[in-house]
C-alpha positions in Angstrom: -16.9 7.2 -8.3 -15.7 4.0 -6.1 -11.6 3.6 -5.8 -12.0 0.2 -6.0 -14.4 -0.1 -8.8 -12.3 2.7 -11.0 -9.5 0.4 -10.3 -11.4 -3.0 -11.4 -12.4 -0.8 -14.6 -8.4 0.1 -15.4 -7.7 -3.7 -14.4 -10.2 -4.9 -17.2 -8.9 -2.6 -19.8 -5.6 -3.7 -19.3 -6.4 -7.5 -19.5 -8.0 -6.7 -22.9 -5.1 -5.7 -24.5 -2.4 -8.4 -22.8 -1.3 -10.9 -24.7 -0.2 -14.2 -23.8 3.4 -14.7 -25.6 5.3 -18.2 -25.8 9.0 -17.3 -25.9 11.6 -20.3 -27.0 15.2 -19.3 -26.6 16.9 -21.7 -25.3 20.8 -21.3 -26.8 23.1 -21.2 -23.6 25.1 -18.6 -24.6 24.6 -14.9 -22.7 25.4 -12.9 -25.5 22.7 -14.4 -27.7 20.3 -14.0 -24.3 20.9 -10.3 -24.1 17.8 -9.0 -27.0 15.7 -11.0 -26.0 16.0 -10.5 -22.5 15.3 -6.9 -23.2 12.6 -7.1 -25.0 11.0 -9.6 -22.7 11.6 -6.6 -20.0 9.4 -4.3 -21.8 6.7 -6.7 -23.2 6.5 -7.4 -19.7 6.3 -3.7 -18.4 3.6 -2.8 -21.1 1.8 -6.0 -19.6 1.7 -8.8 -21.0 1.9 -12.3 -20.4 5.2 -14.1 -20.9 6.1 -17.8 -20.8 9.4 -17.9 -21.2 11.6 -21.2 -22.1 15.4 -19.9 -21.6 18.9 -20.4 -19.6 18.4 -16.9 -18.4 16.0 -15.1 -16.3 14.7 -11.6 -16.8 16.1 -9.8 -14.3 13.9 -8.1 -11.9 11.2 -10.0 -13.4 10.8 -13.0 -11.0 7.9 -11.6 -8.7 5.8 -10.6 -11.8 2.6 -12.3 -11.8 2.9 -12.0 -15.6 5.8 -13.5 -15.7 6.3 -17.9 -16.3 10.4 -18.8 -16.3 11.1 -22.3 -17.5 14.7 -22.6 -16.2 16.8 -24.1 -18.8 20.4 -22.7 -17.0 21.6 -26.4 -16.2 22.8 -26.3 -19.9 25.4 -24.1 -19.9 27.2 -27.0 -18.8 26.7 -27.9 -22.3 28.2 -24.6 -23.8 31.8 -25.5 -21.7 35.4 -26.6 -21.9 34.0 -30.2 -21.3 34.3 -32.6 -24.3 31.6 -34.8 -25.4 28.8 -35.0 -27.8 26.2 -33.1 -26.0 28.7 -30.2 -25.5 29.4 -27.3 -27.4 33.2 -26.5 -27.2 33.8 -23.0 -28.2 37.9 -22.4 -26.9 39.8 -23.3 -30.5 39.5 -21.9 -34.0 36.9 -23.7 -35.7 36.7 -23.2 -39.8 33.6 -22.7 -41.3 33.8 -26.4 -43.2 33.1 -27.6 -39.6 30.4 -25.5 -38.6 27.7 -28.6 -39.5 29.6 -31.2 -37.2 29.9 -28.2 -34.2 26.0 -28.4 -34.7 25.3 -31.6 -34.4 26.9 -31.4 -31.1 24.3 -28.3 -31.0 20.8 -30.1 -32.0 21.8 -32.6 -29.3 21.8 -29.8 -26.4 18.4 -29.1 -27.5 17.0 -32.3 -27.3 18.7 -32.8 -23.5 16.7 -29.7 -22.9 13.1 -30.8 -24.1 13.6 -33.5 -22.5 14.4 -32.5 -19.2 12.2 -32.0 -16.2 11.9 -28.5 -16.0 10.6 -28.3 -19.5 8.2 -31.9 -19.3 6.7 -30.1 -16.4 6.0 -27.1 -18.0 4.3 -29.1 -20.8 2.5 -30.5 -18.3 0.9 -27.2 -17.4 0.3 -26.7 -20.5 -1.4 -29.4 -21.4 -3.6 -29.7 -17.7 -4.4 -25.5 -17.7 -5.3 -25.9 -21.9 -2.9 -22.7 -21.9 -3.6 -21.1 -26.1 -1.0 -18.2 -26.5 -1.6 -15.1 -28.7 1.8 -15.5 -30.5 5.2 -17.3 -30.4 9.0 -16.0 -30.5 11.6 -18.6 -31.1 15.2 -18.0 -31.6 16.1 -18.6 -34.9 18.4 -22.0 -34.6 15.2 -23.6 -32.7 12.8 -23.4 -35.3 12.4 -27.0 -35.8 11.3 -27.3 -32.1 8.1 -24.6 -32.3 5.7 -27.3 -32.8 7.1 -29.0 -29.4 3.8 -27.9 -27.7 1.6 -27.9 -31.0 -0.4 -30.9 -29.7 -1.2 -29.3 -26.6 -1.7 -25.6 -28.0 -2.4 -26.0 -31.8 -1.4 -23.3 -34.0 0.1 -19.5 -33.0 1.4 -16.7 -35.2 5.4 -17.1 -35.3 8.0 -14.5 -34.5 11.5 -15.8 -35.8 14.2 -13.7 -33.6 17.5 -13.6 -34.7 20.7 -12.2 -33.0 23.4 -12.9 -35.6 23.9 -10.5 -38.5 21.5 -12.6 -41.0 19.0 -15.5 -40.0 20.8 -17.3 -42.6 18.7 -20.9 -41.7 15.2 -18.7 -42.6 15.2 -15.8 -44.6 15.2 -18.1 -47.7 11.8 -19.4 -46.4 10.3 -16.5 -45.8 10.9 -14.9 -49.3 14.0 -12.6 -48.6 16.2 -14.4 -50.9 20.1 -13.6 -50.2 21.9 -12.8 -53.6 25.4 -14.1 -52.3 26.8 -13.0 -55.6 26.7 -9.2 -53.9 26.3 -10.2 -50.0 29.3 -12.1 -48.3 27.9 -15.3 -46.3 28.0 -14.7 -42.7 30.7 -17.2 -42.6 33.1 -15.6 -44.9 35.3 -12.5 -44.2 34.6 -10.9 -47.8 33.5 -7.7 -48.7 30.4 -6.8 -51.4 32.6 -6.3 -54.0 34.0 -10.4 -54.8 35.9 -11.0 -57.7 34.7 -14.5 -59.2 36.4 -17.1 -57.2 35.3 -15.5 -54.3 31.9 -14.9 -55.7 31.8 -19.2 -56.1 33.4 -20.3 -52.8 30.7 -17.6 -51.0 27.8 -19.7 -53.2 29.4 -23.4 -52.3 30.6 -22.7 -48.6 27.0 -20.9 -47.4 24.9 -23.5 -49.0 27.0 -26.4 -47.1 27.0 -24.5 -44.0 23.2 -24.0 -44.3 22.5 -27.6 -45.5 24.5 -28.6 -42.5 22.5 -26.7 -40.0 19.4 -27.9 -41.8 20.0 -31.4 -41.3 21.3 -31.1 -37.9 18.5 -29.7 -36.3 15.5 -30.9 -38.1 17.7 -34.6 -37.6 17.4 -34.4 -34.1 14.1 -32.2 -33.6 12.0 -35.5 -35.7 13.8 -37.6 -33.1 12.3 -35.9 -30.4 8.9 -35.8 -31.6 8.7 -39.5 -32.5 10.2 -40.4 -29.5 7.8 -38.3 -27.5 4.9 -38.4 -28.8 4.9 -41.4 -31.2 5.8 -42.7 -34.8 4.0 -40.5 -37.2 4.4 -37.2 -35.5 8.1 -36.4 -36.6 6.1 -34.4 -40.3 5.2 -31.8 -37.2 8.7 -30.5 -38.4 7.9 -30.3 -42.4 7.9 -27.0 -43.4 8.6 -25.4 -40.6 11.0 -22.8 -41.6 7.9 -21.5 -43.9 5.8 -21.3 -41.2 7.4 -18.3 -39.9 5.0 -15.3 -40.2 8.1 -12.6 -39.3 11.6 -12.4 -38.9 13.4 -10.1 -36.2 16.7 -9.6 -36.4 18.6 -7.7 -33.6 21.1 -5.9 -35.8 20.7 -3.6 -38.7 23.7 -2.9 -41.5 25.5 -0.9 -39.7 27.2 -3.8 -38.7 26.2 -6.2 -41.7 25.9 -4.9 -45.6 22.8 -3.0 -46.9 20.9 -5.5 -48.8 17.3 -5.7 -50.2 15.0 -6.6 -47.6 11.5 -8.1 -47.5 8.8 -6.4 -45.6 8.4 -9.8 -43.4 12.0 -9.3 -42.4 12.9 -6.3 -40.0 15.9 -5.1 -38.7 15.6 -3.6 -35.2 18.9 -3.1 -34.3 20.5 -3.4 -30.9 17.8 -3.9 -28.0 20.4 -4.5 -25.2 21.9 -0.9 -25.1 21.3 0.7 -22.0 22.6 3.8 -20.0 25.8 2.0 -18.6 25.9 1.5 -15.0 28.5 3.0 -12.7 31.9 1.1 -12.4 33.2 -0.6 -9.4 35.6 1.2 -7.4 38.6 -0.4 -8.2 38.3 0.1 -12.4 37.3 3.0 -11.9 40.8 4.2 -10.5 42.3 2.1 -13.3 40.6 3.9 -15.9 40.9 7.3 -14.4 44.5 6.8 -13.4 45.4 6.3 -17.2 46.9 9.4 -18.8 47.0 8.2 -22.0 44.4 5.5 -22.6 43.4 1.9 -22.5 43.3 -1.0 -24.1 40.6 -3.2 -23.3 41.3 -7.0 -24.1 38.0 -9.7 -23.6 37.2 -12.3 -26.1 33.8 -12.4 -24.5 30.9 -15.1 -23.2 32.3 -18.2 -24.8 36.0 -17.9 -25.9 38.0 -17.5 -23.1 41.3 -15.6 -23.1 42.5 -18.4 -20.4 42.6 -21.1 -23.3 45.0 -18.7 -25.8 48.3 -20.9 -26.3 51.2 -19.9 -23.7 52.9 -18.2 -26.8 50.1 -16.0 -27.6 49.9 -14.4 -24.1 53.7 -14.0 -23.9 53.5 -12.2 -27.1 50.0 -10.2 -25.9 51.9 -9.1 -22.7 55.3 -8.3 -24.5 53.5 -5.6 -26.4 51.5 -4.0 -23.1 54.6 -4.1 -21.0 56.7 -2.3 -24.0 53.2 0.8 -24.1 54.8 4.2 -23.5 54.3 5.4 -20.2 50.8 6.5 -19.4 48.9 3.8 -20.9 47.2 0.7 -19.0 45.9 -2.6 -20.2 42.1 -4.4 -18.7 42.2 -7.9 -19.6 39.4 -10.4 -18.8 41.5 -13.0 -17.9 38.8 -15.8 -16.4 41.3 -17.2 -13.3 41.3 -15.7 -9.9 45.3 -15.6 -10.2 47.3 -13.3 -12.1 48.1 -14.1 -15.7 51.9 -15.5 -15.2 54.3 -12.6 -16.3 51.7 -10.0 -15.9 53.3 -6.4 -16.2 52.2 -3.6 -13.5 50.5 -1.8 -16.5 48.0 -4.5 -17.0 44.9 -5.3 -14.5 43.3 -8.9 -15.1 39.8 -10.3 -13.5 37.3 -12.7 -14.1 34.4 -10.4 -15.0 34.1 -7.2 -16.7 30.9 -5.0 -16.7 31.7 -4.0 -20.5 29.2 -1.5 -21.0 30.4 0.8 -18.3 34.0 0.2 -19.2 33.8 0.6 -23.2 32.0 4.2 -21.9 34.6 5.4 -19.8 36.7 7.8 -22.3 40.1 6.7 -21.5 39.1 3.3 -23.7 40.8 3.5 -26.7 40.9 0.1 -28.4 38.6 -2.7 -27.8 40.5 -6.2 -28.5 37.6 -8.2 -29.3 36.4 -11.8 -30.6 34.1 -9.7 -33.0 30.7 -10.9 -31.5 27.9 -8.9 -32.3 26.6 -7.7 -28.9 30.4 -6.9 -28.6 30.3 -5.4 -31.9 27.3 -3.3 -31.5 28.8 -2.2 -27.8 31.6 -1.3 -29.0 30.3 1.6 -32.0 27.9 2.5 -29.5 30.0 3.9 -27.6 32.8 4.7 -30.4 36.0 2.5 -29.5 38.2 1.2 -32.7 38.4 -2.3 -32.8 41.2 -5.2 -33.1 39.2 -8.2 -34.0 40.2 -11.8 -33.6 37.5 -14.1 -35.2 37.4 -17.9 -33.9 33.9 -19.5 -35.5 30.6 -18.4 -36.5 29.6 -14.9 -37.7 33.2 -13.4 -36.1 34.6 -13.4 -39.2 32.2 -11.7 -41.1 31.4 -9.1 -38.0 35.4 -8.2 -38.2 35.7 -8.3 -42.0 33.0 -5.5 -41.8 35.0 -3.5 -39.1 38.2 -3.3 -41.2 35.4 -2.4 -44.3 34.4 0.2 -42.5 37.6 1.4 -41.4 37.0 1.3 -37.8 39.3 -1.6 -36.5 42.1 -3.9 -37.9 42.2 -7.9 -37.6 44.0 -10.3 -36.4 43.4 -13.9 -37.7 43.8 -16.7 -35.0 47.0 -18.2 -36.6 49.0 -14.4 -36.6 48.9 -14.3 -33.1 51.6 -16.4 -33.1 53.9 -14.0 -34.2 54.9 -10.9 -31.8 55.0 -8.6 -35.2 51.5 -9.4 -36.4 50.4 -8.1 -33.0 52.4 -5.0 -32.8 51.3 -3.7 -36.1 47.6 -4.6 -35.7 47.5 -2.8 -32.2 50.1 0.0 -33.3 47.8 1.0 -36.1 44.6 0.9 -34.0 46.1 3.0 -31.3 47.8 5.3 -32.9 46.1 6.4 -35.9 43.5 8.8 -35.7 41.4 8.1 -38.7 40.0 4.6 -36.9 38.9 7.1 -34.0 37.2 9.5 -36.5 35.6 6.7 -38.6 33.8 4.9 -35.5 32.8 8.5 -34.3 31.0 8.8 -37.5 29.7 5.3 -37.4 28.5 5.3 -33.6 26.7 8.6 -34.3 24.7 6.4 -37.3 24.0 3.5 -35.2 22.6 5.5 -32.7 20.4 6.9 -35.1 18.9 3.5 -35.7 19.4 2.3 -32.1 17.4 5.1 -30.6 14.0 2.9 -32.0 14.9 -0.1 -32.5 12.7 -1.0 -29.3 9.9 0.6 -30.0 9.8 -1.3 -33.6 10.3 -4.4 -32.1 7.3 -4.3 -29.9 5.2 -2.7 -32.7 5.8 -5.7 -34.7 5.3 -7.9 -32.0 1.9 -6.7 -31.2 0.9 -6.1 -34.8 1.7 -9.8 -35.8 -0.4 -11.0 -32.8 -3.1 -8.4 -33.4 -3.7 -9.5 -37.0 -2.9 -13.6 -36.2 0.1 -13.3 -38.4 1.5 -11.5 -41.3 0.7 -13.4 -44.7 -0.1 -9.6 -45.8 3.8 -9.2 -45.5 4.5 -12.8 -47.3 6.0 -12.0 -51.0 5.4 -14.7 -53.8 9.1 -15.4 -53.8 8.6 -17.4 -50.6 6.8 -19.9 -52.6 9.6 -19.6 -55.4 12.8 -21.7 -56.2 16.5 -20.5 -56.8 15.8 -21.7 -60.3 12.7 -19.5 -61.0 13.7 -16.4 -58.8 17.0 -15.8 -60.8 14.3 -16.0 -63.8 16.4 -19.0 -65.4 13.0 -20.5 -66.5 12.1 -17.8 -68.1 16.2 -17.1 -69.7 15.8 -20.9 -70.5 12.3 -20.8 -72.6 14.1 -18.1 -74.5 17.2 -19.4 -75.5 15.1 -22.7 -76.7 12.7 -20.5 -78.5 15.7 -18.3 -79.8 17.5 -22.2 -81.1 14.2 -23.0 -82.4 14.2 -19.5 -84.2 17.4 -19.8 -85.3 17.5 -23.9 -86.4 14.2 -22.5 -88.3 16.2 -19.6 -90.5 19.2 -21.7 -90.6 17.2 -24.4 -92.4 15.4 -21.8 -94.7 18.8 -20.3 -95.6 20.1 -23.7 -96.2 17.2 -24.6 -98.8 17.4 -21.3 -100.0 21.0 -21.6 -101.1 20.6 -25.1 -101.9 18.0 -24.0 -104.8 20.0 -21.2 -105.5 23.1 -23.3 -106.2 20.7 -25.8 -107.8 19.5 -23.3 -110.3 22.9 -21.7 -111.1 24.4 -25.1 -111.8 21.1 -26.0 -114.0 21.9 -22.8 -116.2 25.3 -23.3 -116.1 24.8 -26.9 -117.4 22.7 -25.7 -120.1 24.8 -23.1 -122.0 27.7 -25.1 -122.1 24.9 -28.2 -124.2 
């Protein structure tokens, strides 16, 4: 048989089972970039057809014929130091209570970029090539934007993607209703078993956190679409957390808290674990050249160990320099000077491959913001943690570290004081049980890790395959808070049970009314 015609054959057979995949993730932040970039890698390698609407490029990706990049990386000028109202400003502490007011400074990046000329023009294409796609994945926070190209494309099956520990803004929605009675809110640092204030202030602060988010982004999403497309067309955003046919989520409870689970919400895990890559020259001889270990110290893609208060360093670098000899200190310190006062034991740049360095086995403590990809990097490859939560999830992330035994934590405010940072380090460094807990703990992750991949692009394809999942959609997705804690059904039984009792209440009463009537009528009569 003909080459050419064997390969036209394979060609076709291939273009049968591509499918053409809408991806919206637009957040410019790297660390919420890194799952979906990898999964984007192998939906493309198993070929098929991505248009992809992101700050970050696939890498490797960019001669792909598969492959459509809508450029969104001018707006990590957004997530920055600068202070306005269409920047996010992530170098300060920021309490949960002002979550909702950091996202309306949020919903406004996202309008500056669907309304910018990269994206118009895609829309363009859109709209001139009558491009229909197979099935669209959004990032969870951008949900109100998924009908943005709904006039052009009409309806797709919808993949919600999310990589914080819950998709707190739509698993309501979708039927997988939280019981924050038993779960801490991703904003607080409690653990499963709250005593009742706790249980109240984790009810009140993750309904105004939600509510905030809410409003934020469907606030500025109905601006959009009646400024774009005309009065009228802001309803495109009713409902359309509901609309969501499946909800990924890039984590799984080893780093969250086991909790009931719908079928139409997945956990896959980590996806951006790979086989670390090899170190440059120079950390490698740091690491190496460390008899007794080292502490790592980064406070990741956003918070920036260059805007901790003068104190806070001096008191950081008064504990390295006073290590017993042997151990060494790598600090991603994001100025191409020195940090001032920097001991001989410490080595500071601007960029840190963290993979590779969190493998090399003379890591023994991760000092860490408690981010998840940090987090999930971290027990993959089994360093104890000292956690520093600023804002978001990074307080929930740690409480579950110091839960699991695996790390201590250090609230923003403590690192004020040289003490509070001597114990927390002390303990992490040298006590052996935080090293045997995270062995135990990395070997389970890895567990779940080892297929998380493979899941997600099952679901993927089975979701597109099928034109959504309303086979997967439970009743309670349909429900209120009212009816699913059954208090319709508690309250037509303590009516009834009134009615019951107002009933025999009444009898009784009559009855011992004619009782007393009749002794009284005897009575009366002997003494006549």
């Amino acid at each position: 048989m003909d080459l050419r015609f064997i390969s036209i054959i394979l060609t076709t057979i291939a273009s049968i089972d591509c499918l053409k995949i809408l991806i919206i993730y637009p957040t410019p932040s790297y660390s919420h970039q890194r799952a979906i970039l990898a999964l984007s890698e192998r939906l493309l390698k198993d070929g098929h057809k991505l248009f992809v609407i992101s700050p970050n490029a696939v890498p490797g990706m960019e001669s792909n014929h598969n492959y459509t990049y809508v450029d969104l990386s001018f707006s990590y000028e957004n997530f920055s130091e600068r202070k306005s109202e269409d920047t996010v400003n992530l170098q300060t502490r920021i309490s949960k209570w002002n979550l909702p007011a950091l996202m309306q400074n949020f919903a406004r990046v996202a309008k500056v970029q669907f309304l910018s000329k990269q994206f118009q023009e895609f829309k363009s294409r859109v709209e001139a090539e009558r491009l229909k796609f197979d099935l669209i994945i959004v990032e969870t926070f951008y949900i109100p934007w998924q009908s943005v190209l709904k006039p052009h494309i009409g309806s797709a099956p919808i993949i919600s993607m999310s990589t914080v520990v819950q998709d707190f803004m739509g698993e309501d929605a979708v039927g997988s209703i939280a019981h924050l009675s038993y779960l801490p809110s991703m904003f607080s640092n409690y653990r499963p078993n709250m005593n009742l204030f706790e249980k109240i202030e984790n009810w009140v602060s993750d309904y105004y956190v939600r509510n905030g988010y809410w409003s934020a982004l469907e606030a500025t999403a109905r601006s959009y679409f009646n400024e774009v497309y005309g009065p009228g067309t802001e309803k495109l955003v009713d409902g359309c957390w509901g609309q969501v046919d499946l909800i990924l989520m890039a984590t799984n409870s080893m780093y969250y808290y086991p909790r009931a689970l719908t079928p139409n919400v997945v956990e896959i895990g980590p996806l951006h674990l790979k086989t670390p890559g090899k170190l440059p020259e120079n950390l490698q001889n740091w690491l190496d050249g460390a008899e007794k270990g080292v502490i790592y110290f980064s406070l990741g893609s956003n918070m920036k160990s260059k805007s901790l208060p003068l104190d806070v360093r001096q008191n950081f670098l008064k504990f390295f320099k006073q290590l017993p000899p042997g151990y060494r200190v790598l600090w991603k310190w994001e100025l191409d000077t020195k940090i001032p006062g920097q001991p001989e034991n410490v080595h500071s740049q601007k960029w840190m491959p963290q993979d590779s360095v969190l493998n090399h086995p003379k890591v023994k403590v991760f000092i860490t913001q408690g981010g998840l990809q940090s987090f999930q990097e971290t027990v993959h490859f089994g360093v104890p943690t000292v956690g520093i939560p600023w804002f978001g999830d990074q307080e929930c992330n740690v409480a579950k570290m110091v839960d699991a035994g695996i790390g201590t934590q250090l609230l923003p405010h403590e690192l004020h004081s040289y003490e509070k940072i001597k114990s927390a380090l002390e303990a992490v460094l040298f006590d052996d049980k935080y090293a045997k807990n995270m062995k135990r703990h990395s070997l389970i992750s890895r567990d779940f890790s080892s297929r998380g991949m493979d899941q997600a692009v099952f679901w993927v394809e089975h979701v597109a395959k099928h034109g959504g999942a309303s086979h997967l959609r439970p009743a309670t997705a349909d429900t209120t808070l009212f009816q699913y804690f059954c208090l319709d059904i508690i309250s037509v039984i303590l009516v009834l049970s009134c009615f019951i009792l107002g009933i025999v209440f009444l009898i009784m009463k009559a009855l011992v009314s004619s009782f007393l009537l009749t002794v009284k009528s005897k009575t009366k009569t002997k003494t006549q």
